[in-house]
C-alpha positions, 0 to 999 in steps of 0.5 A: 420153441427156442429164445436166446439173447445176444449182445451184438457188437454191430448197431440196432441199425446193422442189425436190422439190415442183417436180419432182413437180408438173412431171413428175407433174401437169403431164406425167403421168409415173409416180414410181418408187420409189427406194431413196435418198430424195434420188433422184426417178426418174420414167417416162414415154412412152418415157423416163425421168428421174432427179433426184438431190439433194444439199444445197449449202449453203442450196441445192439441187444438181441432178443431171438425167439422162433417156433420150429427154426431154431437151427436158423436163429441160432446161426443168425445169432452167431452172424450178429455175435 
């Protein structure tokens, strides 16, 4: 298991949107819901990855946490960076 935290120069909005589109549509994982709306927690192969947001100002705070895709997180962090 792998957690970073990243600062985002992009907002919590951007963030999202990114998140979706490189997990989803670009590594076709499955959203899970979630019941905290600034959590994002996608499935996938045989992992997983969990994406909590929180505001930091004008940008976004990054918390990425996976199971067995830390080469996909550590390259989602270094997008948002």
């Amino acid at each position: 298991m792998l957690s970073m935290d990243v600062t985002s120069t992009h907002s919590m909005a951007h963030v999202r949107r990114e998140a979706r589109r490189f997990f989803v549509e670009e590594r076709g994982f499955h959203q899970e819901d979630t019941s905290d709306a600034s959590d994002m927690f996608f499935t996938g192969g045989d992992g997983f990855v969990r994406v909590e947001l929180s505001s930091d100002g004008g940008s976004a705070r990054v918390v990425l946490h996976s199971r067995d895709l830390d080469y996909a997180i550590q390259e989602f962090a270094r997008l948002i960076s």
